[in-house]
C-alpha positions in Angstrom: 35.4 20.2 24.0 35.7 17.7 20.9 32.9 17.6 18.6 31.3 13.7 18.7 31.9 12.3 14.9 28.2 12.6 13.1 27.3 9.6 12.1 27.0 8.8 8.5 25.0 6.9 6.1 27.7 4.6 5.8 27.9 3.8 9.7 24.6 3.3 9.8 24.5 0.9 6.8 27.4 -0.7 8.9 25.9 -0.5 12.0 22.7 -2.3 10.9 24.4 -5.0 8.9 26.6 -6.0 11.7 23.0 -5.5 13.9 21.3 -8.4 11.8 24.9 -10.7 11.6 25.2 -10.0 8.2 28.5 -9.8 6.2 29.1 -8.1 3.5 29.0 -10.9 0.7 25.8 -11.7 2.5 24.5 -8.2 2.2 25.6 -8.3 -1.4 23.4 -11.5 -2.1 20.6 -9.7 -0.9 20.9 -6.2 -2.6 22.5 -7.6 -6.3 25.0 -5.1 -5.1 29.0 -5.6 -5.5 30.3 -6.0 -2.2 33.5 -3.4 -2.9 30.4 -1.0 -3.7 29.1 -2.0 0.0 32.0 -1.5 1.3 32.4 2.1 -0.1 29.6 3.0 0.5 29.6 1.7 4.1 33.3 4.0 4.5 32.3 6.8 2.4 33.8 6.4 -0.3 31.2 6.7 -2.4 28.1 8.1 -2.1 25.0 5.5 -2.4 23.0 5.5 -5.2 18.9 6.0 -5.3 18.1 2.6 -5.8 20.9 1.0 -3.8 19.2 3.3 -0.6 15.4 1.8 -1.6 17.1 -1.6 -2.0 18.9 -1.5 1.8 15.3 0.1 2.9 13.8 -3.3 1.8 16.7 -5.5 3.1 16.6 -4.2 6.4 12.9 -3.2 5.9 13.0 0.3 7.1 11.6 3.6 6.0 14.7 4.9 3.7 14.1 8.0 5.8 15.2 6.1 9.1 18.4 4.8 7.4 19.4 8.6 6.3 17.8 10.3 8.9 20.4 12.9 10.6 21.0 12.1 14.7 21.0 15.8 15.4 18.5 18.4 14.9 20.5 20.9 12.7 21.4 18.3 9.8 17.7 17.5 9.8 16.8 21.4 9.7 19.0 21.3 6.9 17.6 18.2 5.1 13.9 19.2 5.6 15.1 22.8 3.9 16.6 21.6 0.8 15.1 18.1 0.0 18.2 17.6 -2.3 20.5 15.1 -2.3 23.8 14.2 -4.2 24.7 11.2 -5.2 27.5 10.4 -7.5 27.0 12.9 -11.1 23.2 13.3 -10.4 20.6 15.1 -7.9 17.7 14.0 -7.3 14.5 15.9 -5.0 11.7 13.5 -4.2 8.5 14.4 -5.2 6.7 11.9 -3.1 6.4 11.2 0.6 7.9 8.1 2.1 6.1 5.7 4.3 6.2 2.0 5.0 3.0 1.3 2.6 4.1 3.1 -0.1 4.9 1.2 -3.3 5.6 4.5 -5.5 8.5 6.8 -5.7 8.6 9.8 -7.9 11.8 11.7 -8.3 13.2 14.8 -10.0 16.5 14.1 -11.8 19.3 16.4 -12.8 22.3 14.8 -14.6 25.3 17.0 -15.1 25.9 17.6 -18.6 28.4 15.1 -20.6 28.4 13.0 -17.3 27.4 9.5 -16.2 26.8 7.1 -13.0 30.4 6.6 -11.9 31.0 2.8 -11.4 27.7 1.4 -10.7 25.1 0.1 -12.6 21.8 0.3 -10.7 19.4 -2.9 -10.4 16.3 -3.0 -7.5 13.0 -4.7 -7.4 10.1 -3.3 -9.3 9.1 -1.1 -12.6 11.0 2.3 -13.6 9.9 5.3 -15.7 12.3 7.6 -16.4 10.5 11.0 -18.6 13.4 13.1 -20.4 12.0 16.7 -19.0 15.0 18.7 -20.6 18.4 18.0 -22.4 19.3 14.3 -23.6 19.9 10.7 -21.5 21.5 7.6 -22.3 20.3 4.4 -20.5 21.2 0.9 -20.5 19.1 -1.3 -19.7 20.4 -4.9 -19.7 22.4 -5.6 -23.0 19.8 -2.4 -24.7 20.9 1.2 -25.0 18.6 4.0 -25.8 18.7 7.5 -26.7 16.4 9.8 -25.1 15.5 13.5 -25.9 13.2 16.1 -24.5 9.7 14.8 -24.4 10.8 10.7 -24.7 9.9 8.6 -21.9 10.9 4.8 -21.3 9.4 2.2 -18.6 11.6 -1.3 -18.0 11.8 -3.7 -15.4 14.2 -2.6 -12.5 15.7 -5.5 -11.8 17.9 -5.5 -14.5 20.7 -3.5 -14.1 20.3 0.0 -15.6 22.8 2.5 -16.1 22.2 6.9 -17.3 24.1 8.8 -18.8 23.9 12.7 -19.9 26.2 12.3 -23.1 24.5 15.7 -24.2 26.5 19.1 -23.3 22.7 20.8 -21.9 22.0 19.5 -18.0 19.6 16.3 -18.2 16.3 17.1 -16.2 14.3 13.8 -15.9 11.0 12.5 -14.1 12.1 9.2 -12.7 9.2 7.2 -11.4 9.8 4.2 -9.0 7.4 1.0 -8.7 8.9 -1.5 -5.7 6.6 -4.1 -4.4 
């Protein structure tokens, strides 16, 4: 008997655009996203980054949990036992609980060492902290770069677009702390 596809992330993202009539340049408007990065991400290509998930989770105002949430009970066995995801050169475990009233995200970070986001700078609604727990990090922010090392923090607006990088060859552990409204 064949084995129905699982649908992924990026069928979903699909799914829902085409749902609410949306193209792709209009989905773009409305998450400051490229669309080519839409598209990847909609084909899985690429893998989408944390605050291109929170920004779709606003667009299409859903739980980010109901946009990645598995259709069969043994991927979400396996999500609920790890709590780690993988997105491009970094992991990151939350360290919060979703829900539709909440404005706060806390993450745990790990950047690979002498690695960066690959093709994406990241932009969303809000206030970020990002706390260097271990190792170094790079971040653009805007047209600013900064160097951060164990015990440095830095807070910045979201919406501008924000870029990390682990130029260092120890692996980055950060706290990332997320404000949407």
């Amino acid at each position: 008997m064949a084995k129905k596809a699982e649908e992924t992330f990026g069928r979903k993202i699909r799914t829902l655009r085409e749902e609410k009539g949306l193209t792709l340049e209009a989905l773009s408007r409305d998450t400051g996203y490229p669309e080519d990065v839409l598209r990847d991400v909609e084909e899985g290509a690429i893998a989408a980054p944390v605050s291109l998930v929170l920004q779709l989770g606003r667009t299409f105002k859903m739980d980010i949990e109901e946009i990645g949430a598995a259709p069969d009970r043994a991927a979400t066995k396996r999500r609920a036992k790890s709590h780690r995801k993988r997105v491009a050169s970094y992991a990151y475990t939350p360290l919060t609980r979703p829900g539709e009233e909440k404005h706060l995200r806390a993450y745990r970070v790990t950047i690979d060492p002498e690695t960066g986001h690959k093709g994406v700078e990241y932009h969303h609604e809000g206030e970020e902290f990002v706390y260097v727990l271990s190792g170094g990090l790079k971040i653009q922010v805007g047209q600013n770069v900064s160097s951060l090392k164990k015990g440095e923090s830095i807070a910045f607006d979201s919406s501008l677009h924000h870029a990390l990088s682990n130029p260092t060859k120890e692996k980055a552990e950060l706290l990332v702390v997320i404000y949407v409204p």
